[in-house]
N, C-alpha and C positions, 0 to 999 in steps of 0.2 A: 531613237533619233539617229537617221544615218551618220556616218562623223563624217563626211565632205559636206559644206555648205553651197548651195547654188547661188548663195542672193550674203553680196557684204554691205552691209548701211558703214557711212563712215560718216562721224559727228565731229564738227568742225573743219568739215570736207575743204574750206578758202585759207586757215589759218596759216600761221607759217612754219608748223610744223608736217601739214597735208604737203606744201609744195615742196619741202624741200628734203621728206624723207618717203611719206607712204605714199604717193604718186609716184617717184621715182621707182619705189621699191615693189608699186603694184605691177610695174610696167617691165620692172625687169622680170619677175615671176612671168608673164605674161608673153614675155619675147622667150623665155626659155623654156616655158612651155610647161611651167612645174604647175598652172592650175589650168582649170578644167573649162574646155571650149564655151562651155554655158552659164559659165561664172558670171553673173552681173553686179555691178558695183554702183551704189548709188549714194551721193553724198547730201549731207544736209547743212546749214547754219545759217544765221543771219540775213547773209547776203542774197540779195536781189538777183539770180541767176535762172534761167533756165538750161534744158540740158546742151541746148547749140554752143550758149554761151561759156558754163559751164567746164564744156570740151577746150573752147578755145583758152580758158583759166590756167588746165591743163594744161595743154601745148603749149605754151608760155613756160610753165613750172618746169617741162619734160626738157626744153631748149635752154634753159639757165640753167639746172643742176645736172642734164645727165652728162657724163662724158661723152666727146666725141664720136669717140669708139662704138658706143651704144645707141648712137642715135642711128635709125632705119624708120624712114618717112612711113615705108608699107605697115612695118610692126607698129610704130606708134599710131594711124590713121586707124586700125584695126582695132588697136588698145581703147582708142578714142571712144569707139562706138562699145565700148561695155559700160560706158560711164554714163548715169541718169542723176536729174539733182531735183530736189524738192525745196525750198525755203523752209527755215522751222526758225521760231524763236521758241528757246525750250522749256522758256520760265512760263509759256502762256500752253495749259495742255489743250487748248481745243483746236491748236494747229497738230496733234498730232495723226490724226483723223483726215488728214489728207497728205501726210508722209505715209501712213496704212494702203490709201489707195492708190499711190503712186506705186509703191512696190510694186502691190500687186500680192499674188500668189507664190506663199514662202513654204509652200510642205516638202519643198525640196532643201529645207534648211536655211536658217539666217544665221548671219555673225554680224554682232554688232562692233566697231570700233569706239569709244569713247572718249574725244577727249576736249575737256569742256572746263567750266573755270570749274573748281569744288562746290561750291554753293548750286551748282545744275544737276550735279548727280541725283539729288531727290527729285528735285520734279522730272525730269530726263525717265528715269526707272517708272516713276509714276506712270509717266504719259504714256509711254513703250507697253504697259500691261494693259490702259484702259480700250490702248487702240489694236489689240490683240497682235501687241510685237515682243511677246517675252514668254511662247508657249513652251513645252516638252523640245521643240526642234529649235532654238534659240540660246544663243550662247554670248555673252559679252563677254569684251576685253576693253579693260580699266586701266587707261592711260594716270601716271601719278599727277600733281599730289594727291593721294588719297587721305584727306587729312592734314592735322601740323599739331597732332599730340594723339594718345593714346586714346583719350574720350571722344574726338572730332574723328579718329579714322574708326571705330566704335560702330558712331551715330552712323557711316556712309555706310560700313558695310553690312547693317543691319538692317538697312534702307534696300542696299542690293541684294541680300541674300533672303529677304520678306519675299524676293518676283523671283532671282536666278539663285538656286543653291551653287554651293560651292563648288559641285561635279561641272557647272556651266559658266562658271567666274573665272576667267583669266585677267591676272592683272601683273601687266606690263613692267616691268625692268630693262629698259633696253642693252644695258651691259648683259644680261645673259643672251643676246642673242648674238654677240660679236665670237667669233670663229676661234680664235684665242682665248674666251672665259670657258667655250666649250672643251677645246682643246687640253682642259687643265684636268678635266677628268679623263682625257685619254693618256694623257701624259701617267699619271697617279694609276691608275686603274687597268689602263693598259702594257704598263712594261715590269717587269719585276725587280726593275734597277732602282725603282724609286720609291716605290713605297714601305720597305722595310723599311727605310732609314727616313719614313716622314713621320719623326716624332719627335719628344721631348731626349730622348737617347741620341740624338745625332744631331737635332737643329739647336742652333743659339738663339735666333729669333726669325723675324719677321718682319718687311716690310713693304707698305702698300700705299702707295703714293697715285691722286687723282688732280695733278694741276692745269692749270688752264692759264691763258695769256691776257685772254681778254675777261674786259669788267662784266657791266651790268649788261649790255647789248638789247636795249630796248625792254627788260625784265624789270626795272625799276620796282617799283610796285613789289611786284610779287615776292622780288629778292630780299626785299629790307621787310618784308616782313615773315622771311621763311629764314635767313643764314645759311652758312657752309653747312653745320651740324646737321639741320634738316634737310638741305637740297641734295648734299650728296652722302654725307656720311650714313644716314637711319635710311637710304636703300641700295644705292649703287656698291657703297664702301660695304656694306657690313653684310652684299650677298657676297661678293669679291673673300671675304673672311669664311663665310659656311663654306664653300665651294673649298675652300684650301685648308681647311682646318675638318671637315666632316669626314666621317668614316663611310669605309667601304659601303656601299649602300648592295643587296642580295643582287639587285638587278638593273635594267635603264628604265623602269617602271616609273612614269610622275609621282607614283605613290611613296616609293622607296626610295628614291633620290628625296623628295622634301620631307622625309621624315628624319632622314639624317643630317639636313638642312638645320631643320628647327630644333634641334638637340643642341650645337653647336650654337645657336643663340640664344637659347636659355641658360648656357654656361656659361653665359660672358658675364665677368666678375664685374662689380660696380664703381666705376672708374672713380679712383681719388682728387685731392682738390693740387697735387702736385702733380698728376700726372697726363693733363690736359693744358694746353696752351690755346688761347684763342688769338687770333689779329684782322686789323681791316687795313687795307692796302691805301697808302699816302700818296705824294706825288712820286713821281720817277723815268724810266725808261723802259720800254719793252721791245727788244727788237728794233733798240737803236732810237729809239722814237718815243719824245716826251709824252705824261700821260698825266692826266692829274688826278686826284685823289678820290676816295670814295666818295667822300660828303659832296664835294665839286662836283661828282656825276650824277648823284643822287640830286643834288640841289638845296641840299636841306644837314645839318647835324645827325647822327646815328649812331647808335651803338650797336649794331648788327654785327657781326662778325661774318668777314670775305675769308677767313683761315682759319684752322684749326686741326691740331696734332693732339693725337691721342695714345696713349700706352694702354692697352687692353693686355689681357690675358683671359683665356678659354681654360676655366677651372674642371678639367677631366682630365683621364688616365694617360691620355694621347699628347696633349699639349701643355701639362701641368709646367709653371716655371716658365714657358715658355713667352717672352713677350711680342706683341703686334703693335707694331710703329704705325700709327695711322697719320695720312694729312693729306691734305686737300685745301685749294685757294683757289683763290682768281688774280689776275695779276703779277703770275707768279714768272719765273725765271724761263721757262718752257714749258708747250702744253704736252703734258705725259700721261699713259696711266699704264702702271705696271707693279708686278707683284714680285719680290725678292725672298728667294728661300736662302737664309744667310744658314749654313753649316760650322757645325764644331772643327776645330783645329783638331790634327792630327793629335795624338795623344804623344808620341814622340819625334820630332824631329832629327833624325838622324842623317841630317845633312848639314847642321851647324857648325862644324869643325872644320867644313870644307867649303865655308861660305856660303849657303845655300838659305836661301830665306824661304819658308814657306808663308802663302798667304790660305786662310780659310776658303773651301770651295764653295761656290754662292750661284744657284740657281735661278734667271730671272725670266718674266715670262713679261712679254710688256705687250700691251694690249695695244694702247694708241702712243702716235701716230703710225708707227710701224706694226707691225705684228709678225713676232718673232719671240721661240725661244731660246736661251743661251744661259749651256752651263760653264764657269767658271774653273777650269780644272788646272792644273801646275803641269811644266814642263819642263826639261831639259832644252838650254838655249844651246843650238848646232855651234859645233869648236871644240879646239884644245885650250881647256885651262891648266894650266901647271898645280894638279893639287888640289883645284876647285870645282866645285861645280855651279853651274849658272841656272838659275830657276828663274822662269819665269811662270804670269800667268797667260794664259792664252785661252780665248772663247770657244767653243765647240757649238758650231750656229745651227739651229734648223729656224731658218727664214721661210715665211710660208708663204712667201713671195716666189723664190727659188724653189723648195722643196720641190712644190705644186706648181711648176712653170706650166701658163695658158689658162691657169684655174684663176677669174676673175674674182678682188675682191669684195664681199657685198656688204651691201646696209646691212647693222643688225636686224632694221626692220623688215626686211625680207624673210628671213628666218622669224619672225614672229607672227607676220599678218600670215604666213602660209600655214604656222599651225593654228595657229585660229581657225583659220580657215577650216582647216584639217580635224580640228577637235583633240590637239595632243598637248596635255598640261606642264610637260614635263620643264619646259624653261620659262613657268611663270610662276608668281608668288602667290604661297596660299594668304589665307585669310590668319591663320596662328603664326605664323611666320611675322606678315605684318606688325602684329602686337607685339610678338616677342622682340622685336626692332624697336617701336615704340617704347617698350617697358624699359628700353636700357638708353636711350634717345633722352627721355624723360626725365628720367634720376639725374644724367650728364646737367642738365637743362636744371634741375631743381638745385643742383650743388651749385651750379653759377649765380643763380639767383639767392643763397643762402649766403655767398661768401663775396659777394659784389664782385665778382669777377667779370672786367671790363677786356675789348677788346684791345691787343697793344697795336701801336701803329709796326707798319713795315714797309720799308720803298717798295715801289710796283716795280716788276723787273727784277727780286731776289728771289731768296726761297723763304720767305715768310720771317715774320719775328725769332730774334738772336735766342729767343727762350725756345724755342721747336728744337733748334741744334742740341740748346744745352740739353732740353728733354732727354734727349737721347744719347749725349758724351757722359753724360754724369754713369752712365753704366757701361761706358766704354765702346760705345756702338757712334758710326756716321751714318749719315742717311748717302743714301747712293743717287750720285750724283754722276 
C-alpha cells in the first residue's frame, strides 16, 4: 500500500464537527498546498445532498469559521471542486454499494474518516468490507467515543480490527495533534536542560488542568450519560500524562513513541477513595454573565459529574512519589488547558539573611487558549538595597506566537487528517493504549460505585468544588491559577 492516499471518504461529512474543524482544516492543507493535486474528498451521511449542493454546505462552513485572513475565493472555488458526496444511512448496509460506486476507483489508496455515533461503528466497518471499502490500500481513522468502559471499547475494536489491523487503525485524539502537546517532546527530548532533571529527584509534582467555560452546548444526551471522567479524563487527560511522564523513546518511530506511551499507563497506580473529587456545576456567573445549573440545562435531575480532580501517581523508577494533580470541568472559572512541571526548592537558601525569598522554579507549557511555554526562574530585582537582596520571580516566555512570527496557528485537525492521509501512526492511539486507559478509567468508576460517591455541587464560574483545593493543600501544594 502506497502511504499517500488519493481518495479520503469522510463520515459525517454535514455534522457539526465536519463544519467547523475538517472542512476548515481540509481547506487549509489544501491552500497550502501540503496534499496532493489529485487528492479527492468525498463526504457521506444522512443528509439529502448532492455534490453541487454539498459544495455549497461547504462554503457556508469555509465563510463562518475560516479566518479572514484565509479566506481566497480562487483557493476555496478550487477546494470546492475536490469535494464529492454520496447520501448513506449507515445502519442500512445496502446503501453502501452505491457509496462503492460513487467513489469509484480507489488502488490509488483510501482513508477513511469516521465519525459517527458508537453504535454505527459495527455496521459502518461491516458495510465498508461488503462493498470492497476496506482492502490492503485502506486505512481508517476513529474519531472517539470509542466506547464508555473497557468491555464496549473491546466489543468496537474487535469489530474494526476483524476488517482493518491495527497497522491500518488510526484513532484520533485530537490534543495530540495541537502544536504545543507536540512540542513537549521537543522540549524533553530535544534540549539537555531538561531532561536530567525530569524526575522524581528534582520534580515535587505535577499538574494538568483541562477546564472549559461553557456547559452542555447542544451535547446533552451524550454528556450525562458519558461525564468529566470519561469525556476527557480516560483520553485527552491521561495521553497529556504518557507524553509528560514517558521515557526517552530510541526514535520518532509511531512504534517507539507508543511503546513508551503505554508503559506509563499501565503504571498508573489505582487511584484511592480520598484522592478523587468529583462535582457538577450549580447556578452561577461565567464571564460576568448569569448561568444556571446543570440539571436546569439538562432538564431533568442527575448525578453525572461536570468535574473531577484526581491525585495519580505513575508507580516506576522515574516518577515514583511523584504526585499528578488531575482536573477538568465545565463551567469552570476559565477555559485553559495546560501542564505544570512544579520543581523542588533549592536545597539551601542562602539569601534568607538578606531578605531574599526564594520561590520553587515551575515549568508550564499551556496548550489552550494560548500556546506558549514558560519557565518560572528567580531573579534579582534592579537597585540598591542596604543589606538586602530583592528576588523576584520573573517568566522566561517562548510564545510560539512570537517565537515563530508569520507561522500561522493551526487546527489540530490539520496535523491529523494529513497523516492519515499520509499513513503516519505516530500522533494516534493504539488499540493497548486504549485499554490500558480504560483498565484504570474503570477501577476510578467501580470505587465510586462501591462507596456511593456522589457529585458535589460547585458555582459555575469557579474552579470546581472546595474539596479539589483541599485535594491538594492537604499536601501542601495550590493548583495554579
Amino acid at each position: 500500500m502506497s502511504q499517500h492516499s488519493e481518495t479520503l471518504l469522510l463520515f459525517g461529512a454535514t455534522g457539526d464537527l465536519s463544519r467547523r474543524m475538517l472542512l476548515p482544516s481540509l481547506y487549509a492543507l489544501h491552500s497550502d498546498e501540503l496534499i496532493a493535486s489529485n487528492l479527492r474528498i468525498f463526504g457521506t451521511a444522512r443528509s439529502e445532498h448532492d455534490d453541487e449542493s454539498f459544495r455549497s454546505f461547504a462554503k457556508e462552513a469555509l465563510c463562518e469559521f475560516l479566518p479572514d485572513d484565509r479566506k481566497d475565493e480562487g483557493k476555496i472555488d478550487a477546494f470546492l471542486m475536490r469535494l464529492h458526496y454520496q447520501a448513506l444511512d449507515a445502519s442500512k448496509p445496502e446503501g453502501f454499494a452505491a457509496l462503492a460506486e460513487k467513489i469509484g476507483d480507489i488502488s490509488g489508496g483510501l482513508s477513511i474518516f469516521l465519525s459517527t455515533a458508537p453504535f454505527l461503528f459495527e455496521p459502518t466497518i461491516k458495510g465498508l468490507h461488503a462493498a470492497g471499502l476496506a482492502g490492503d490500500n485502506v486505512r481508517i481513522g476513529l474519531e472517539k467515543p470509542l466506547g464508555n468502559d473497557l468491555a464496549s471499547s473491546r466489543s468496537i475494536n474487535d469489530a474494526v480490527n476483524a476488517v482493518f489491523p491495527e497497522s491500518r487503525t488510526f484513532r484520533i485524539d485530537h490534543y495530540l495533534g495541537k502544536e504545543t502537546v507536540q512540542n513537549l517532546m521537543a522540549l524533553r527530548f530535544g534540549n539537555m536542560l531538561f531532561e536530567p532533571l525530569w524526575n522524581a529527584n528534582a520534580i515535587e509534582h505535577v499538574q494538568i488542568t483541562v477546564s472549559e467555560t461553557v456547559g452542555l452546548e447542544g451535547r446533552a444526551g451524550f454528556y450525562d450519560d458519558t461525564g468529566a471522567l470519561r469525556d476527557m479524563v480516560q483520553n485527552h487527560m491521561l495521553q497529556l500524562v504518557a507524553l509528560t511522564a514517558m521515557e526517552p523513546p530510541a526514535n520518532l518511530d509511531s512504534t517507539a513513541i507508543r511503546d513508551e506511551k503505554v508503559k506509563v499507563l499501565r503504571a498508573l497506580r489505582a487511584v484511592q477513595e480520598g484522592d478523587v473529587v468529583t462535582g457538577q456545576y450549580g447556578e452561577g456567573a461565567v464571564k460576568g454573565a448569569p448561568v444556571e445549573s446543570y440539571d436546569s440545562d439538562l432538564g431533568k435531575p442527575s448525578d453525572t459529574e461536570t468535574f473531577v480532580a484526581i491525585k495519580a501517581f505513575v508507580d516506576n523508577w522515574r516518577w515514583q512519589g511523584v504526585p499528578f494533580y488531575l482536573r477538568t470541568g465545565k463551567r469552570l472559572a476559565e477555559r485553559r488547558s495546560e501542564i505544570v512541571i512544579q520543581f523542588k526548592p533549592v536545597p539551601h537558601n542562602i539569601f534568607k539573611d538578606r531578605g531574599g525569598r526564594l520561590e520553587a522554579n515551575a515549568l508550564i507549557i499551556r496548550l489552550q487558549p494560548e500556546e506558549y511555554v514558560r519557565l518560572l526562574v528567580m531573579a534579582k530585582e534592579p537597585g540598591l538595597d542596604r543589606g538586602g537582596v530583592t528576588l523576584r520571580e520573573v517568566p522566561l516566555d517562548l510564545s510560539l506566537t512570537t517565537a515563530f512570527a508569520g507561522s500561522r496557528r493551526r487546527i489540530a485537525y490539520e496535523r491529523l487528517l494529513l497523516d492519515l492521509i499520509e499513513g503516519d501512526q505516530t500522533l494516534f492511539v493504539r488499540r493497548d493504549e486504549v485499554e490500558a486507559q480504560w483498565t484504570w478509567v474503570d477501577a476510578i468508576r467501580k470505587l465510586w460505585a462501591d462507596t456511593g460517591l456522589k457529585p458535589k455541587s460547585y458555582g459555575a464560574g469557579s474552579w470546581g468544588p472546595s474539596a479539589a483545593i483541599a485535594l491538594a493543600e492537604r499536601d501542601g501544594v495550590s493548583w495554579h491559577e
